[in-house]
C-alpha positions, -999 to +999 in steps of 0.1 A: -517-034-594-528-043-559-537-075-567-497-081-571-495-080-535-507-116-531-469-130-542-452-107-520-472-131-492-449-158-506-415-146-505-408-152-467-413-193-478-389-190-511-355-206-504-329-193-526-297-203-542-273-175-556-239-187-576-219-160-591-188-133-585-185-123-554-174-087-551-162-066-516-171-031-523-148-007-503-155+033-501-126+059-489-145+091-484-130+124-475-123+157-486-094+172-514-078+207-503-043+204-516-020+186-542+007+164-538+043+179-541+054+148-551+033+144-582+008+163-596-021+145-579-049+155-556-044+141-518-075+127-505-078+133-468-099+103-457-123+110-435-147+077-433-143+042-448-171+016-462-169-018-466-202-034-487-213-066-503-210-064-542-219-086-573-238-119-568-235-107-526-258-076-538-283-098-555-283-122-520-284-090-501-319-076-521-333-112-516-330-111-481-343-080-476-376-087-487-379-120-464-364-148-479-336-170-474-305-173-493-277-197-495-248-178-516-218-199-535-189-178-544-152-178-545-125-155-526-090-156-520-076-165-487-069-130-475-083-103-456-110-093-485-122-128-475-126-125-437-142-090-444-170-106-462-177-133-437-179-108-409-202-090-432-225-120-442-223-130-402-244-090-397-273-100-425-297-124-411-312-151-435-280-151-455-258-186-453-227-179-476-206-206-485-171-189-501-148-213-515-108-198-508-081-201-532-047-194-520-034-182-554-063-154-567-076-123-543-108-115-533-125-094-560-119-058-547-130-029-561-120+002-537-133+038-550-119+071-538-146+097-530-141+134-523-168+159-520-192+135-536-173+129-565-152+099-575-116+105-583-105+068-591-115+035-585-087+004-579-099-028-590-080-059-576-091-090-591-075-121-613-104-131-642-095-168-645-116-200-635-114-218-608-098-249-602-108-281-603-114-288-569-130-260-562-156-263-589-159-306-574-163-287-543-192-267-549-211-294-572-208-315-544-226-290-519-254-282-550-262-319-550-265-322-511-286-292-508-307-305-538-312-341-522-330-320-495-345-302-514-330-271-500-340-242-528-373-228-547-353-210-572-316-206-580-300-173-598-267-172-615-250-140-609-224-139-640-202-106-637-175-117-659-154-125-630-143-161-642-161-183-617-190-190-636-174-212-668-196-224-693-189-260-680-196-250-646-229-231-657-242-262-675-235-285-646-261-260-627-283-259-649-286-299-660-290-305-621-314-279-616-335-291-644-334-327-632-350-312-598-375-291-610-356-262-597-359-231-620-326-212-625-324-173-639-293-158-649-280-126-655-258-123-687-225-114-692-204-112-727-214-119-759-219-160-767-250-168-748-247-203-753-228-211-722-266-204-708-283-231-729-310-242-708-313-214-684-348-207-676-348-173-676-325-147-691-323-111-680-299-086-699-305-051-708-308-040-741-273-030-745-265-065-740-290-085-760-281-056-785-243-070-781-249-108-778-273-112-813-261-082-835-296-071-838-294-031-831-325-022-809-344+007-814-382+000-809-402-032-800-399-045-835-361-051-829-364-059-795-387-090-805-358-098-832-332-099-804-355-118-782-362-145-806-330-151-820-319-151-778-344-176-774-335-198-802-297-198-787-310-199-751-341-224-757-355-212-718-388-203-710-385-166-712-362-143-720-366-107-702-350-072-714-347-044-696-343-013-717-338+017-694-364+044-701-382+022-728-393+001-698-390-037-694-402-064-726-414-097-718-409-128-741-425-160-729-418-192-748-456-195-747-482-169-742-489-133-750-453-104-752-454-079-726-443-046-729-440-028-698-435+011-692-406+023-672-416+030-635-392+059-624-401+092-632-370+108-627-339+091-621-314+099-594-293+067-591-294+034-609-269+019-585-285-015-574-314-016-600-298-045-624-298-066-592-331-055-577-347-062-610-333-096-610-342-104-576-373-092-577-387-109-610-369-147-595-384-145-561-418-132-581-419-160-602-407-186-576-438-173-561-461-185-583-463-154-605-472-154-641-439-138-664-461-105-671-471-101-632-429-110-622-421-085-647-443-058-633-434-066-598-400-065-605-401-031-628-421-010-597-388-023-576-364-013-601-380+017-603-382+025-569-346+022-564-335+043-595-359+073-582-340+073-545-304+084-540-281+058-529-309+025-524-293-004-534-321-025-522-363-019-523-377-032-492-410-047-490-428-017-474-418+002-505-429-029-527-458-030-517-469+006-515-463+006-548-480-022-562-513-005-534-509+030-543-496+031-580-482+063-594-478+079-559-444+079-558-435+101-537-450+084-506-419+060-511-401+085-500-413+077-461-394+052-443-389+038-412-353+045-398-346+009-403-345+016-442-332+050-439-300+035-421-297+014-452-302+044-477-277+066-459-251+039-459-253+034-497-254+074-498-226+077-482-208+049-498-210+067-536-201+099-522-229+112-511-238+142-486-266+135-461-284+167-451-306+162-420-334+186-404-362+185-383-395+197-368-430+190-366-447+209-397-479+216-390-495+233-413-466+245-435-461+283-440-431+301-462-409+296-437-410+257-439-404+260-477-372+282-473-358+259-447-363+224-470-355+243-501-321+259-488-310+229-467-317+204-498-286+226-513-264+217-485-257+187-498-268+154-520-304+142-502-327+159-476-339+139-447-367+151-427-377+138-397-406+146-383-424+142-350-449+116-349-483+128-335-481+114-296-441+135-296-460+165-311-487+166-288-465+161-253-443+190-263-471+211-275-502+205-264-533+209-272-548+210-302-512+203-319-508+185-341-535+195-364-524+174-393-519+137-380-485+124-390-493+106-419-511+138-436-478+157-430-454+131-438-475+124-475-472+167-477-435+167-472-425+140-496-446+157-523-419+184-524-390+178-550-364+190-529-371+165-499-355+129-509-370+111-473-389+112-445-390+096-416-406+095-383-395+098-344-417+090-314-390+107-290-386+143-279-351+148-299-342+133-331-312+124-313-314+086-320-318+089-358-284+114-357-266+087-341-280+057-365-278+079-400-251+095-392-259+126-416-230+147-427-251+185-422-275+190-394-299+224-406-315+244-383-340+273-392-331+311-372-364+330-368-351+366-367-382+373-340-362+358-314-367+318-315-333+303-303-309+290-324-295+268-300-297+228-322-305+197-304-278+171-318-252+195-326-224+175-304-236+148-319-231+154-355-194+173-351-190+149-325-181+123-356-168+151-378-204+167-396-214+202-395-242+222-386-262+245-408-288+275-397-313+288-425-321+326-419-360+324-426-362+363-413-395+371-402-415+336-416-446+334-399-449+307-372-474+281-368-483+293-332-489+328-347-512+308-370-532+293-351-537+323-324-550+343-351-572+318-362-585+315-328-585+348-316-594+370-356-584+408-355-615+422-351-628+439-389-641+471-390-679+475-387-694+489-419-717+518-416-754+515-416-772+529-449-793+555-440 
């Protein structure tokens, strides 16, 4: 798989256009003690709000992330659902989003009520109905300007149902595209596929190739039925099926079916992974990467998202430790803080708790494993961060660390009850506390005396978290370790024979 990595080279230089619904994502987290006396409903005491690009926005948003450029065609309402999107396209870089406002429909809102990690309702505000006229004059007229500068590698229609993307509008796209050479993949919605005609690449999942051809899928005998009768109606170059634990199949007009095994192990959250896949195998294949190779590339991203909690997006780090180190999955658990921030965010934003701890582990001892074991029951995901190897050895000395940072980090990420890790260069994880912003901060309490006092406690209940301590009695410490392994209690001598 390694030599996958030479398309990832490319994806900085791909230039991508993204037409589809639109969608603001808004969180209310909080916490549910009582009931209403006016009804008998729970009252959600809302602690934190989220607000988060959705739909077609996602699929720009997993684009960028791994380096390339995106201009995104959508359609809002002129309201505040609007304005909140543009302030948060204005915070991703690489992202130009063009959002074409009609007095008369809202912004596609979809706002989910969250308490202790579970969702109690979600309130959908939305009006499925085309757009008008102008609007869609409007938006052919900016496809043909960016086309006569040959602004785009690769488009990707992001249908969600929503009513922007008619079947007149779609084959308007499409004609254009194929007039300039421009490749255009689409993510399905509904049942009649011919609104796609053209397309060259479609990407549903099985339920929905299931749903659009009436072929029931069971094994890669009726997959292949679905495909072909897909492609008939479809008449791209490929038509791509993802089929959840079955793994991904690959149908080229011409050349050899693929069949692909599912990546993810185990599966924590699939939020993101119909977007990532898409993303992945158009900026794979805009890269110059044969339909089997896209495929792949785009099934390891998939498959790193649905194996971490609350990662909407892969990033390229991730990507390409994968593709370099496959089946070691559990060294995409380390991240920089840049990606945790991301992680946490989506965490927190499907209801998520965030349990936080720290330390150097050096040379792990019981005590370690009750500490990461208990605190990972705190809450949703355990984030350990871990001092890198200069931090270790300015606060204690020589010969610390014994394991180099990488060593531990690859050691703590092998455990199932740690879902990151990250590193810190600084005395205090104080930094990371204020960017992830974790809802429990756990300590361990030696009962020999080592204080209890937490670094980053007013930090964490400063913006409402808690703080945790893990009783690990009398667990052996690594100093204790390492003097007896330096200094050995001396053994008894054995008597001479006589």
């Amino acid at each position: 798989m390694a030599l996958l990595t030479q398309y990832l080279e490319q994806f900085a230089s791909q230039r991508i256009l993204v037409v589809g619904d639109v969608i603001l994502d808004h969180y209310l987290r909080g916490s549910v003690s009582r009931t209403s006396p006016e009804a008998p409903v729970p009252i959600l005491a809302v602690e934190d709000e989220e607000w988060l690009p959705g739909g077609a926005a996602n699929v720009a948003n997993n684009i960028v992330t791994l380096g390339a450029r995106v201009e995104l065609f959508g359609l809002v309402g002129k309201d505040d659902g609007a304005e909140r999107l543009r302030q948060i396209f204005g915070a991703i870089p690489r992202i130009k989003a063009t959002l074409f406002e009609e007095k008369d429909r809202p912004t596609i809102l979809k706002s989910r009520a969250v308490a202790q990690g579970q969702q109690m309702l979600r309130l959908d505000r939305e009006r499925v109905a085309p757009a008008s006229e102008s609007t869609y004059r409007k938006a052919l007229a900016a496809i043909d300007k960016g086309l006569a500068r040959k602004a785009w590698s690769g488009a990707i229609l992001s249908d969600y149902g929503k009513g922007f993307l008619q079947p007149a509008f779609i084959q308007e796209i499409v004609s254009r595209m194929r007039a300039a050479g421009v490749p255009v993949f689409v993510d399905p919605k509904g049942r009649d596929y011919s609104r796609y005609r053209g397309v060259t690449v479609l990407t549903p999942n099985q339920k929905e190739a299931s749903e659009a051809t009436g072929v029931a899928i069971h094994d890669d005998a009726t997959v292949a039925e679905a495909a072909r009768a897909l492609q008939k109606t479809v008449q791209g170059e490929a038509v791509v099926i993802t089929r959840g634990a079955a793994g991904v199949s690959v149908f080229p007009k011409r050349g050899p079916v693929a069949h692909l095994p599912a990546q993810a192990r185990e599966v924590y959250d699939v939020t993101g992974a119909g977007d990532t896949f898409l993303s992945v195998l158009a900026l794979s294949s805009f890269s110059g990467a044969p339909w089997s190779d896209a495929a792949q590339l785009a099934n390891l991203a998939a498959g790193i998202v649905v194996a971490q909690i609350g990662v909407a997006c892969v990033s390229m780090e991730s990507l390409r430790a994968a593709c370099e180190q496959p089946g070691a999955g559990y060294r995409r658990k380390i991240m920089t803080a840049v990606e945790l921030e991301q992680s946490c965010r989506s965490l927190r934003a499907h209801g998520s708790r965030v349990v936080f701890t720290n330390g150097f582990f050096d040379l792990l001892h019981q005590g370690h494993i009750r500490l990461l074991e208990q605190a990972r029951g705190f809450g949703d995901a355990l984030v350990v961060a871990l001092n890198s190897d200069s931090s270790t050895r300015r606060l204690k000395g020589a010969p610390r660390p014994i394991l180099e940072f990488k060593e531990r980090a690859e050691m703590l990420s092998a455990f199932p009850f740690v879902d990151f890790v990250v590193g810190f260069d600084e005395d205090t994880p104080e930094h990371l506390l204020r960017l992830l912003k974790p809802e429990i901060l756990v300590k361990g309490a030696y009962a020999h005396g080592a204080p209890t006092e937490v670094v980053g406690r007013e930090i964490v209940e400063g913006y409402g978290g808690t703080v945790r301590l893990v009783d690990l009695g009398s667990a052996t410490s690594i100093s204790s370790i390492l003097s007896r392994a330096v200094q050995p209690e001396s053994a008894p001598r054995k008597k001479k024979r006589p």
